[in-house]
C-alpha positions as CSV (number, residue, x, y, z in Angstrom):
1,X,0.0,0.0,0.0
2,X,2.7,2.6,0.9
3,X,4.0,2.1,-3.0
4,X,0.8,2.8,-4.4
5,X,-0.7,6.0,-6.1
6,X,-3.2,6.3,-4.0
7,X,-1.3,6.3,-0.6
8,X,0.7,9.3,-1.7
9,X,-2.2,11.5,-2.6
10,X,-3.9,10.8,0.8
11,X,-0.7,11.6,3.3
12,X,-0.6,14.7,3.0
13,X,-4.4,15.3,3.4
14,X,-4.6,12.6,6.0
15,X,-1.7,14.1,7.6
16,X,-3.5,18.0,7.9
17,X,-6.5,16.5,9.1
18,X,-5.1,14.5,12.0
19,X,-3.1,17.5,13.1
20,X,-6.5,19.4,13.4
21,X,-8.0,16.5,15.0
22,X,-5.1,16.2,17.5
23,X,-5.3,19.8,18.0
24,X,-9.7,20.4,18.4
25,X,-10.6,16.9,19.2
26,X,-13.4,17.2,17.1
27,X,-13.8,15.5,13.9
28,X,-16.2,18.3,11.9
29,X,-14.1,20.9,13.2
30,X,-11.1,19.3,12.0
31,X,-12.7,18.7,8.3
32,X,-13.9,22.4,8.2
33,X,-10.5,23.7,8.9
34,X,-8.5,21.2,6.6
35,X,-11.5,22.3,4.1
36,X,-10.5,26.2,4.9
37,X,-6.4,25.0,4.3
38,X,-7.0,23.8,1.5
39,X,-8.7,27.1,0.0
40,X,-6.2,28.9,1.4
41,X,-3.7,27.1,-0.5
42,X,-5.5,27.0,-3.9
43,X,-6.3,30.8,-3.8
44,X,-3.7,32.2,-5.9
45,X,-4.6,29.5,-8.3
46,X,-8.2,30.2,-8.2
47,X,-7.8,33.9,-8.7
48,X,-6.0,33.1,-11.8
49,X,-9.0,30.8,-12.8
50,X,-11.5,33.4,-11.8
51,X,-9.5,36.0,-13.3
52,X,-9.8,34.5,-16.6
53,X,-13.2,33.3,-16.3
54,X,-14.6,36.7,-15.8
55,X,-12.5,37.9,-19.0
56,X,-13.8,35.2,-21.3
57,X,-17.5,36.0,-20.1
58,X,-16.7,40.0,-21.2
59,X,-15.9,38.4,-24.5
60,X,-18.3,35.8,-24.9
61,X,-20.7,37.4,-27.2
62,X,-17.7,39.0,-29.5
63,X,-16.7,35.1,-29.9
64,X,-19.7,34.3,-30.8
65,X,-20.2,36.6,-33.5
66,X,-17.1,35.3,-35.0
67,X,-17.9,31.7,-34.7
68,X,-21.4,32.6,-36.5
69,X,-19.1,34.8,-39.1
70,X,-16.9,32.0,-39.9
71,X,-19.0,29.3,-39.5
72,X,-17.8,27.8,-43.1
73,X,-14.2,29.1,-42.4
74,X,-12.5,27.2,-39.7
75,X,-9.0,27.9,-40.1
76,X,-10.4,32.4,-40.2
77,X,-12.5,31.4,-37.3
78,X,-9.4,30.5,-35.0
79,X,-7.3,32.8,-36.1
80,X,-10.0,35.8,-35.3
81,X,-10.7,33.9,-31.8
82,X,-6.6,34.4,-31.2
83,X,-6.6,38.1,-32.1
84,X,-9.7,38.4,-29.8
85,X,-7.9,36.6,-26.8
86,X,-4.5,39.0,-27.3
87,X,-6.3,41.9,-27.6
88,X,-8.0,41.6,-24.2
89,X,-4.7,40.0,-23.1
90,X,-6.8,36.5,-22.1
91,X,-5.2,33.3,-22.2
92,X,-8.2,30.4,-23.0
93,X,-6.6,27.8,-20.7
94,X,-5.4,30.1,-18.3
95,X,-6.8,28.3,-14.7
96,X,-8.6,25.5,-16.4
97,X,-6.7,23.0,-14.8
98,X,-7.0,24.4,-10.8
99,X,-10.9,24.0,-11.7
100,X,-10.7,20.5,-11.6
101,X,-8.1,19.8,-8.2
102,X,-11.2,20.0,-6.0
103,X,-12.7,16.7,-7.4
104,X,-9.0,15.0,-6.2
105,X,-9.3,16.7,-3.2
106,X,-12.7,15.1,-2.2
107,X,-12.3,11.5,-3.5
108,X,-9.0,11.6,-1.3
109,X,-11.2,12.7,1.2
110,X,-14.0,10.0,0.8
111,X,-11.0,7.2,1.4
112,X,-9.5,9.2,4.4
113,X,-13.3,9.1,5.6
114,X,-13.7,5.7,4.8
115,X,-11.2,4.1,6.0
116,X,-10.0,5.8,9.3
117,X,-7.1,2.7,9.7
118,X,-5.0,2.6,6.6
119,X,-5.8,6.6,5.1
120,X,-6.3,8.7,8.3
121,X,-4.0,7.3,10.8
122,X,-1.7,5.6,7.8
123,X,-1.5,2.5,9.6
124,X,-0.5,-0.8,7.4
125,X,-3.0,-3.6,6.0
126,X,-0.8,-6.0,9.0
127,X,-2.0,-3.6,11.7
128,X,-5.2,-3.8,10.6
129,X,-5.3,-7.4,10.2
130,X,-4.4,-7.9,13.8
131,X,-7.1,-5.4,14.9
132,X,-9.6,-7.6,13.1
133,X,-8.6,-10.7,15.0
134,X,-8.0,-9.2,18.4
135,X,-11.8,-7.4,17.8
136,X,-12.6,-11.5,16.5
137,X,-11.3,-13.0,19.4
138,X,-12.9,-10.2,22.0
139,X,-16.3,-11.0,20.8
140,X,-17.2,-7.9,18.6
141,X,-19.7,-8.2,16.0
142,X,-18.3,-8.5,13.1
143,X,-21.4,-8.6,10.4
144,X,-21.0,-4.8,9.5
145,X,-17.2,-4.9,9.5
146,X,-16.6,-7.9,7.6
147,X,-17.7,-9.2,4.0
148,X,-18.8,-13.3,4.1
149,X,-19.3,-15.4,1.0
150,X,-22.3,-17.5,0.8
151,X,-21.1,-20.0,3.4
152,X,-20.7,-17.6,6.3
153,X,-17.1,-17.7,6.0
154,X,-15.2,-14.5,5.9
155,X,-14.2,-13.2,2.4
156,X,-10.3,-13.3,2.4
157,X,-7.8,-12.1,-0.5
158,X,-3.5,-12.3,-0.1
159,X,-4.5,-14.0,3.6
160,X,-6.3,-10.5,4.7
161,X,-9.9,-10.3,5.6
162,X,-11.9,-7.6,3.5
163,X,-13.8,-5.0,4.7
164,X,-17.5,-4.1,3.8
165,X,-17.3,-0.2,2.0
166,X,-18.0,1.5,5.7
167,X,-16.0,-1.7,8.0
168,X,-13.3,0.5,9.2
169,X,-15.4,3.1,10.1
170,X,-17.4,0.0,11.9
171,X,-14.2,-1.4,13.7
172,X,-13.0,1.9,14.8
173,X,-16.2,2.8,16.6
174,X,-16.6,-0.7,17.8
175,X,-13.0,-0.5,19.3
176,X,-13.0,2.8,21.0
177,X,-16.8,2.3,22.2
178,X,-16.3,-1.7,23.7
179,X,-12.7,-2.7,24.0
180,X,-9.9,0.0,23.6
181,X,-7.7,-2.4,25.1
182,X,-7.3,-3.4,21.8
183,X,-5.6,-0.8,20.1
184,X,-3.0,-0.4,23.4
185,X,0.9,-0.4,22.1
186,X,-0.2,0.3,18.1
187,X,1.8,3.3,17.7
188,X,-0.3,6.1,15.5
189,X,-3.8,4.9,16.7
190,X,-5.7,7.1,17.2
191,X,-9.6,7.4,19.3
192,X,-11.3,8.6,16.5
193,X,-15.3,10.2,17.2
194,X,-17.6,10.7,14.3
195,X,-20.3,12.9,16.6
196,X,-20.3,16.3,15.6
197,X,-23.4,18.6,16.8
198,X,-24.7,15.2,17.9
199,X,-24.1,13.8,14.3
200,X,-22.8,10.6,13.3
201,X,-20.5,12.0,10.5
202,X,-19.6,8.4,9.5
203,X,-23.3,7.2,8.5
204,X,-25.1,8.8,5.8
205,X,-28.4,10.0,4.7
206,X,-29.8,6.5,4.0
207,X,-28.7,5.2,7.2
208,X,-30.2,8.2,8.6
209,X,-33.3,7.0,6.8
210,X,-33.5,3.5,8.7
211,X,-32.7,5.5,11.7
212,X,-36.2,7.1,11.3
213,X,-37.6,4.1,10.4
214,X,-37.0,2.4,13.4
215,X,-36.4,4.9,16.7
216,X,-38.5,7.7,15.1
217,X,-37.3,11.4,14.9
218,X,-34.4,12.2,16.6
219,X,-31.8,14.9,16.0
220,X,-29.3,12.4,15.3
221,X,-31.0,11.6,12.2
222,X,-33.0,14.5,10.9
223,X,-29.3,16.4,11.9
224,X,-27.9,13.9,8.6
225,X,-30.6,14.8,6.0
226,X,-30.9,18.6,6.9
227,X,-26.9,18.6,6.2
228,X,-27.3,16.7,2.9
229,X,-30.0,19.8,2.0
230,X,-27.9,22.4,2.8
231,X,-24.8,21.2,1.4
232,X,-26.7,20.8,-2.1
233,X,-28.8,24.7,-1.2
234,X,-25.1,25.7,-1.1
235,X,-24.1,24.5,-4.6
236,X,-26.9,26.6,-5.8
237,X,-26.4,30.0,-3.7
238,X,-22.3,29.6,-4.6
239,X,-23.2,29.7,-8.5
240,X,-25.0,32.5,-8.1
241,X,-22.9,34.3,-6.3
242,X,-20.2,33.4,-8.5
243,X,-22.2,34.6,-11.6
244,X,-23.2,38.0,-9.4
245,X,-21.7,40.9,-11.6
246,X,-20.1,39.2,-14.6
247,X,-21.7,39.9,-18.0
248,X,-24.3,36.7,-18.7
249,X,-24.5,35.7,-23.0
250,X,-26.7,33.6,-23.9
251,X,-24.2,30.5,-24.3
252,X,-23.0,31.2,-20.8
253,X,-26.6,31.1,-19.1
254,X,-27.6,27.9,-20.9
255,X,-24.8,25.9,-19.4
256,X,-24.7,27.9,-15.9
257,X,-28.5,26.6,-15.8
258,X,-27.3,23.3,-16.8
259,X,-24.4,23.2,-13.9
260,X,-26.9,24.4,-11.6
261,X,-29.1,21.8,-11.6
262,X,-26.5,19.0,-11.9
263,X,-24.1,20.1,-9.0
264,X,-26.9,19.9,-5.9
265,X,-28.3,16.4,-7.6
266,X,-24.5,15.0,-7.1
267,X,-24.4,16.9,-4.1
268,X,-27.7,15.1,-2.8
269,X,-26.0,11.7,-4.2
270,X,-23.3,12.0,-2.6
271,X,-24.8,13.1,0.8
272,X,-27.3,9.9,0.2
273,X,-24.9,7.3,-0.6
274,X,-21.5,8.4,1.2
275,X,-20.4,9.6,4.8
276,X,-22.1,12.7,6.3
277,X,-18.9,14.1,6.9
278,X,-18.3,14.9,3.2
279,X,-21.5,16.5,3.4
280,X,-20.0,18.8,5.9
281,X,-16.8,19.1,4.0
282,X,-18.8,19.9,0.6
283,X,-21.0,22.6,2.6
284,X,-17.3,24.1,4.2
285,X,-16.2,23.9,0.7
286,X,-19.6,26.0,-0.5
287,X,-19.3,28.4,1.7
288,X,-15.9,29.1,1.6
289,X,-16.3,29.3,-1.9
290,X,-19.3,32.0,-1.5
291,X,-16.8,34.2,0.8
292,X,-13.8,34.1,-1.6
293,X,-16.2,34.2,-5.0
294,X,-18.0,37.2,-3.3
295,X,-14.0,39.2,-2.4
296,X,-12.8,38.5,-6.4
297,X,-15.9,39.3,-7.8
298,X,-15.9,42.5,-5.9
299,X,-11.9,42.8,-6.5
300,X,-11.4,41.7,-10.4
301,X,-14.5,43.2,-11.4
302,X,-13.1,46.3,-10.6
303,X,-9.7,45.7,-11.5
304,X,-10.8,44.4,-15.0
305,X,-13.0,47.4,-15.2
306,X,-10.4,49.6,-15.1
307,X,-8.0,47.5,-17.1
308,X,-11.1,47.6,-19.5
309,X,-11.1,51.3,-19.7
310,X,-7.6,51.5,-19.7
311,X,-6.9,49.8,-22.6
312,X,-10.2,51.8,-24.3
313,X,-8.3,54.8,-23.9
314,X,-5.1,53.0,-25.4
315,X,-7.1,52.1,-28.5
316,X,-9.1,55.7,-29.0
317,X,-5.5,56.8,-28.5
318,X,-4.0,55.0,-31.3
319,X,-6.9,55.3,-33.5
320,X,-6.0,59.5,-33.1
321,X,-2.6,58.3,-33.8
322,X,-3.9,56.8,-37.0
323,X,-6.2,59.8,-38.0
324,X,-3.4,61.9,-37.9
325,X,-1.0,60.0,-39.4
326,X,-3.5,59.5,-42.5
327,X,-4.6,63.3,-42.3
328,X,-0.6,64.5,-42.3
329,X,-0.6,61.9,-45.3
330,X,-3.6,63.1,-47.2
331,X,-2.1,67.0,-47.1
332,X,0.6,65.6,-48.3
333,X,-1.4,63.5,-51.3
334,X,-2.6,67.3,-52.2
335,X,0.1,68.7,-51.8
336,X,1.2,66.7,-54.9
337,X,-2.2,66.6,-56.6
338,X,-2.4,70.0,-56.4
339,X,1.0,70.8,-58.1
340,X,0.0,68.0,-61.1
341,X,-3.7,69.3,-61.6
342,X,-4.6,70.4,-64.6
343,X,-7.0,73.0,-64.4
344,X,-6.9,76.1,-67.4
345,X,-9.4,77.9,-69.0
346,X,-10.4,76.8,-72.7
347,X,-12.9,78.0,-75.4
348,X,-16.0,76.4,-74.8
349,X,-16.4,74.7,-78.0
350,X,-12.5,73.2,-77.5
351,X,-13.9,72.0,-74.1
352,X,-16.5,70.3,-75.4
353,X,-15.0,68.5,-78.0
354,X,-12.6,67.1,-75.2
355,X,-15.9,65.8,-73.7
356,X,-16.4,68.0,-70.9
357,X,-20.6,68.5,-70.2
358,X,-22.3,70.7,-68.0
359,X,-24.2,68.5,-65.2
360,X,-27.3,70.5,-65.4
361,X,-27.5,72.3,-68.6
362,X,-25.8,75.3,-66.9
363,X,-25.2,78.7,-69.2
364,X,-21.5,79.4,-69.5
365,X,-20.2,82.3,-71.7
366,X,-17.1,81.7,-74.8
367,X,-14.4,81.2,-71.9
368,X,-15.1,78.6,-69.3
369,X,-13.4,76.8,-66.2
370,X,-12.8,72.9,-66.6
371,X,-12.5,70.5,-64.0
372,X,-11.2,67.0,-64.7
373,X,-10.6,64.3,-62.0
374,X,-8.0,61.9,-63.3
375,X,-9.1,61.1,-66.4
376,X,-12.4,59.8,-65.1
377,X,-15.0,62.8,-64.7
378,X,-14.4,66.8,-67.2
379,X,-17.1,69.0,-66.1
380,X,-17.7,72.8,-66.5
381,X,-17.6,74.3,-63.6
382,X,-18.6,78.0,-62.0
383,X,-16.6,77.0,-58.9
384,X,-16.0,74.2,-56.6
385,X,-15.5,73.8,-52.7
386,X,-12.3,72.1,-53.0
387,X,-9.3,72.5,-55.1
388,X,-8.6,68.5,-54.2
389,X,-10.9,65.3,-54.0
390,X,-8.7,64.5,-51.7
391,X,-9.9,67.5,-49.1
392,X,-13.3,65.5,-49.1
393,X,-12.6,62.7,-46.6
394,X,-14.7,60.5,-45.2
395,X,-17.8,60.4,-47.6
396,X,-21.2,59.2,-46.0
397,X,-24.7,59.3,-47.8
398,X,-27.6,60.2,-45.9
399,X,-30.5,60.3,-48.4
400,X,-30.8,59.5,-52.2
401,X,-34.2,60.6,-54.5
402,X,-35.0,61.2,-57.8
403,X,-35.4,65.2,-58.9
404,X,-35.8,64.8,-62.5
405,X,-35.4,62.3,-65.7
406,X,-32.4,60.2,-65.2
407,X,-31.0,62.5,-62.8
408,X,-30.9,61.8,-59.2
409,X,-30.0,63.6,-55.8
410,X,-27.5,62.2,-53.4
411,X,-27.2,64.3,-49.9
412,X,-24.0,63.3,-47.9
413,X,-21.7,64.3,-45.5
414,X,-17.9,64.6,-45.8
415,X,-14.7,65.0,-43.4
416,X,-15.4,65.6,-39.9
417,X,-18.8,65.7,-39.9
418,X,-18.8,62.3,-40.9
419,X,-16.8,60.7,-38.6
420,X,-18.4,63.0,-35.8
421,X,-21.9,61.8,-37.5
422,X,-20.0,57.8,-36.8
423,X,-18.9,58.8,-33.0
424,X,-22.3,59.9,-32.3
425,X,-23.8,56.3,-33.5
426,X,-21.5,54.6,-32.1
427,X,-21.8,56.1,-28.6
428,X,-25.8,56.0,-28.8
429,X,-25.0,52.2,-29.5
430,X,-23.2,51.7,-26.5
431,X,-25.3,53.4,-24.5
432,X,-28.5,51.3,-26.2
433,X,-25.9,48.2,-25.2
434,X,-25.5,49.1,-21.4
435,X,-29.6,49.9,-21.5
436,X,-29.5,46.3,-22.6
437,X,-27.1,45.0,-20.0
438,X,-24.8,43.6,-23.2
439,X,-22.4,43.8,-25.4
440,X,-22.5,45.8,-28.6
441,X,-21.6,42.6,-30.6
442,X,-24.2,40.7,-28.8
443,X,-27.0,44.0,-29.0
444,X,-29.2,42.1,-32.0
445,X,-29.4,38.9,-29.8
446,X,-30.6,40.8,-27.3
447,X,-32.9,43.2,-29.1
448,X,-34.3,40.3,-31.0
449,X,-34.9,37.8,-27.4
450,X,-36.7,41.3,-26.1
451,X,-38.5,41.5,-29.5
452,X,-39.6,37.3,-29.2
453,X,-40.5,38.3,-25.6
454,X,-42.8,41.0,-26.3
455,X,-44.5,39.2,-29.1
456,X,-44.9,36.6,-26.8
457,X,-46.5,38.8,-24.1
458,X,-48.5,41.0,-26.4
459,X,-50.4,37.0,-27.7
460,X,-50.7,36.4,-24.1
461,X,-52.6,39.5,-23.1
462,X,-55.1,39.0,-26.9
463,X,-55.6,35.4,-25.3
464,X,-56.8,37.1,-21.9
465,X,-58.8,40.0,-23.3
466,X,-60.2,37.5,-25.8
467,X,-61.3,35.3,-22.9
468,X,-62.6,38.0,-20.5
469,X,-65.0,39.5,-23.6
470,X,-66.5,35.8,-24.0
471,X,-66.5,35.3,-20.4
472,X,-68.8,38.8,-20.4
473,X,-70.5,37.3,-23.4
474,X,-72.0,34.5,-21.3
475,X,-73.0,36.9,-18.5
476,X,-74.8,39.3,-21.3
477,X,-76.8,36.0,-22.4
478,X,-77.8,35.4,-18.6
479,X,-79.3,38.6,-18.1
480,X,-80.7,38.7,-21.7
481,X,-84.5,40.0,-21.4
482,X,-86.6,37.9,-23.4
483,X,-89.5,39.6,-26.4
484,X,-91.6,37.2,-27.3
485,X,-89.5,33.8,-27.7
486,X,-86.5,35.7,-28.3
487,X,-83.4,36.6,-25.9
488,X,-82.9,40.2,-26.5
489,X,-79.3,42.0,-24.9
490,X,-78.2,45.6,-25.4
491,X,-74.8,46.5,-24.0
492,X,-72.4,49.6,-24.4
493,X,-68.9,48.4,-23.4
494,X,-66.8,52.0,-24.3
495,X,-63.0,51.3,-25.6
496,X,-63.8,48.0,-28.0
497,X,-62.5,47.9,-31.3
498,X,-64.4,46.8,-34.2
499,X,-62.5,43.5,-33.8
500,X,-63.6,42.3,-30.2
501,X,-66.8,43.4,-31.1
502,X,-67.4,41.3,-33.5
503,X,-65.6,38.1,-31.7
504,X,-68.0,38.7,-28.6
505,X,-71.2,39.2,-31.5
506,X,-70.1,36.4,-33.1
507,X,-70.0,34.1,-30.0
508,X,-73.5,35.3,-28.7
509,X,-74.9,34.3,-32.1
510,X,-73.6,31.3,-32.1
511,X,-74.2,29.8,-28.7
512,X,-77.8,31.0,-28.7
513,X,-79.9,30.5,-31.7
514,X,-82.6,32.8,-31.0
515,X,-80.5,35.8,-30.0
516,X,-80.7,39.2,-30.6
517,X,-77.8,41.1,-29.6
518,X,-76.9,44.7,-30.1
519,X,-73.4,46.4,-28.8
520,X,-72.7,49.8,-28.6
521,X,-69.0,51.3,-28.3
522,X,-67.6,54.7,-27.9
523,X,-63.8,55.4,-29.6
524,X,-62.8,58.9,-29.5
525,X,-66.2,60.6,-29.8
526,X,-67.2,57.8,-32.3
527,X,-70.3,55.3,-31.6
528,X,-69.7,51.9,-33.4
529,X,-72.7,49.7,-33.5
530,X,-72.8,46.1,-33.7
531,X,-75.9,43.8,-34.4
532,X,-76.4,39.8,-34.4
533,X,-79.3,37.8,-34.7
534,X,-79.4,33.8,-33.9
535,X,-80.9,31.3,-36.7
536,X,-83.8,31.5,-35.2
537,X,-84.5,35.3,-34.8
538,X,-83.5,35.3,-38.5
539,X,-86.4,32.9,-39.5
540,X,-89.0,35.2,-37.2
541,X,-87.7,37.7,-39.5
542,X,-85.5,40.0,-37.0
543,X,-82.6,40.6,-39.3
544,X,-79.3,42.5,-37.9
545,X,-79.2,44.5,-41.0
546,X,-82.9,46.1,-40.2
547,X,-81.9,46.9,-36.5
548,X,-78.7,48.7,-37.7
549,X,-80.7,50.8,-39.8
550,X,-83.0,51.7,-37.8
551,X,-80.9,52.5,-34.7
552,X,-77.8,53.9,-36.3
553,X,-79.4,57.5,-37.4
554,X,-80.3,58.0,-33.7
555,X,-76.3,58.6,-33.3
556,X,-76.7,60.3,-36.3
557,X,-75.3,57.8,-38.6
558,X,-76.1,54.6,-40.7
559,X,-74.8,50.9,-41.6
560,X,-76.3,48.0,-41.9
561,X,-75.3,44.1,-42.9
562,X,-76.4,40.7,-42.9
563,X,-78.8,39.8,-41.5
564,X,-77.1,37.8,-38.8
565,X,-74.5,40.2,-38.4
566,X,-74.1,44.2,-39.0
567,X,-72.0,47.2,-38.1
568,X,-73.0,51.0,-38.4
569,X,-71.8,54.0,-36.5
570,X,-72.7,57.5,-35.4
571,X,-71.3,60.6,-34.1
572,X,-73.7,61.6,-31.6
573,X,-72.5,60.1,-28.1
574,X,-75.1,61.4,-25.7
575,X,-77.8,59.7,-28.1
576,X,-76.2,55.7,-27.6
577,X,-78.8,54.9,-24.6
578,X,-81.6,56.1,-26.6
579,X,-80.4,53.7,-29.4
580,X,-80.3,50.8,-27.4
581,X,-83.6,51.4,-25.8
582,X,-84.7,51.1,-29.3
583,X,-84.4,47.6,-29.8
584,X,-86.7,46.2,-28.2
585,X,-89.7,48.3,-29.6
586,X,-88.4,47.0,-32.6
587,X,-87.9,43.6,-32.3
588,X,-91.3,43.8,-30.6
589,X,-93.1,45.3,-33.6
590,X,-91.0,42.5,-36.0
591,X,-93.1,39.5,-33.8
């Protein structure tokens, strides 16, 4: 055993915790300050993971507009993804690896945990062996300790008895609780108690389980499950935390959802299955976690602010750089342009044969000026703004029409308007990007999502109003008043469109055959008028079409329809009540 693998990467773990234990004499103690070490330890490693986790979330959404943009082109795709990761100085596998030591850590715990004899006080298999036969030979039960084959004989391999997965654990307790004798004169034993706030940290949740089972609850069980549930509530409150204040993308939350409902279901596995005293070291871990996730977020988000703004300012910097460099090299360009331009005055007709034309059939007298642009534009001219193309600069178009026969109009701006015209966008598009909590490279996903949402929300709320007019549809044909053998309702609902009129019409007429229903609406002074008449008020000759017509000019308007359903309107308001008080005289006098 002491050649193996497995030995080395326990000692020094097994080692910490036993100085702790020696020191509290407590066992959870001991496992939350090795747990607290150990962070101690990895911090500068885990501030280089955080560190570049936090940078590759800033730049999540700029690398995936690249991989969208080069989709088809890996080889443009990587090498855009490089120049992205040097310009905000990241390194993609910077810290990867310290994310996965805790995993190490804990399975070295579980064997430590598990087997107190050979991994926490490093005692070897032969000092076990002769534990097991002085515990043998004393009378200890041995059916939870030791495995047994079929026969009732104990299971032995290289002449050594084997344990079952929690027999140490078993043996220990069974020693130090009935016959310490035992261990007298075995140098490195050690008294070892699993209670910890009246906890057995060596059982776990399902023994806890059978524990209920059989003596009811008792603190000593409850104490197990309620440290399994917080150790997995943990998991979820240290992710959060550990997102708080970074930039989220799309990509990112998907798998940050993902981890956050696997890591409490291992969390309740392992609490389940395992020792409650990796329950407790998990939960130390958690919070610890929280507390150190809570100081670098607070720390690097500021740092990596300022480094952020920092290297803004290096970039607007060298784009000045740039701009002047160009403008120093286009006075230069005309400069030069300016000593080889050709401009002279020639007789008209001489120009003309040469090709120049005047743009817009402009009157020029025998002597004229002529402009030619390298061979590719001769124009009269009167006079222009600039004795270089050059001079223009930047060329933006703003608008573009049509003014006459095959000639257009082109409006644009030019030099520094134009790139103060770009500045202007491009600040309003941060500031639209920070409205958005995002990225500018990542502003269209988010615009669109908001865009999916509202759509969403706006069918939602049709669905509702749709479902309150029919639900006041059914309580119009309860208090319908009946004429005759017909149902008759008049109703002015104020603020309907023509639209939900007609669904909540519609619905009377067909869920009560011998309906007559009129509606009444007022819409910015307007009166809109609906009427419907059921199959049967139809055949008694009540037609919707005849009601519209004969109530509508009381508003001072008309319409009329089918004769199951019509619409009219009217512009007198105060007259509505009258209207509908018309209705039943009429249907009345159609009987």
């Amino acid at each position: 055993m002491f050649s193996t693998l497995g030995y080395w990467i326990c000692w020094p773990f097994a080692w910490l915790t036993r100085q702790f234990y020696e020191l509290t004499g407590s066992y959870g103690v001991a496992l939350i300050l090795f747990t607290l070490v150990v962070k101690l330890v990895l911090l500068p490693f885990m501030m280089k993971s955080k560190r570049s986790m936090i940078r590759m979330n800033m730049v999540s959404g700029q690398l995936q507009e690249i991989q969208k943009r080069y989709a088809n082109n890996r080889e443009k795709m990587a090498e855009e993804q490089q120049r992205l990761y040097q310009e905000n100085g990241i390194n993609p596998m910077s810290g990867c690896l310290w994310s996965f030591i805790p995993m190490p850590i804990l399975i070295a715990l579980y064997y430590i945990i598990r087997q107190p004899i050979t991994h926490f006080m490093m005692l070897s298999k032969e000092v076990c062996q002769s534990l097991v036969e002085k515990a043998i030979a004393a009378g200890i039960d041995m059916s939870a300790i030791l495995t047994y084959d079929k026969e009732g004989a104990a299971v032995l391999k290289d002449g050594l008895n084997q344990f079952t997965p929690y027999g140490q654990i078993n043996l220990v307790n069974a020693i130090n609780t009935q016959h310490p004798e035992l261990a007298d004169g075995i140098s490195g034993w050690m008294n070892v108690d699993y209670h910890f706030l009246g906890i057995d940290l060596g059982a776990s949740a399902s023994d806890a389980l059978g524990m209920i089972k059989s003596a009811g609850l008792t603190w000593a069980a409850v104490g197990i499950i309620v440290m399994v549930l917080l150790a997995a509530a943990s998991q979820v409150a240290n992710m959060k935390i550990s997102m708080m204040g970074q930039p989220q993308q799309a990509a990112a939350n998907a798998t940050n959802k993902t981890m956050m409902l696997i890591m409490p279901l291992m969390t309740l596995w392992i609490g389940y299955t395992l020792p409650a005293a990796l329950s407790l070291y998990w939960l130390a871990q958690s919070v610890f976690s929280a507390i150190q996730d809570l100081i670098l977020n607070k720390a690097y988000l500021k740092k990596i602010r300022e480094a952020e703004e920092a290297r803004a300012r290096a970039i607007t910097e060298d784009r000045k750089a740039r701009q002047e460099e160009a403008r120093q090299r286009q006075i230069q360009q005309q400069q030069e342009a300016k000593e080889r331009q050709r401009e002279r005055s020639r007789q008209i007709q001489e120009a003309k044969k040469k090709g120049a034309v005047a743009m817009f059939g402009e009157k020029y007298g025998d002597v004229v000026r002529v402009v030619e642009m390298g061979g590719v534009s001769m124009e009269f001219c009167g006079g222009t703004h600039v004795d270089n193309t050059a001079k223009v600069g930047p060329f933006r178009i703003k608008s573009e029409a049509s003014v006459a026969s095959g000639v257009r109009r082109i409006e644009a701006t030019v030099g520094q308007l134009t790139l103060d015209t770009i500045n202007r966008n491009q600040q309003v598009l941060f500031h639209i990007a920070q409205m958005f909590k995002t990225n500018p490279g990542e502003l269209e996903n988010r615009l669109e999502q908001q865009m999916n949402e509202m759509k969403d929300l706006r069918h939602e709320l049709e669905k509702f109003k749709e479902q309150a007019s029919l639900g006041e549809a059914r309580s119009f044909l309860a208090s319908a008043k009946t004429v005759g053998e017909l149902k008759v309702i008049t109703a002015q609902r104020d603020g309907m469109d023509a639209a939900a009129m007609r669904k909540q019409g519609d619905f009377l007429r067909d869920k009560e055959p011998g309906v007559v229903g009129v509606l009444a609406s007022v819409n910015d002074g307007k009166v809109t008028l609906l009427a419907v008449c059921g199959k049967d008020a139809v055949a008694k000759g009540v037609k919707a079409g005849d009601i519209i017509k004969a109530i509508a000019p009381i508003c001072g308007g008309k319409g009329g329809g089918k004769p199951d359903s019509a619409m009219g309107g009217g512009t007198e308001v105060s007259k509505v009540d009258d209207a509908l008080a018309a209705v039943d005289d009429f249907v009345a006098g159609k009987l």
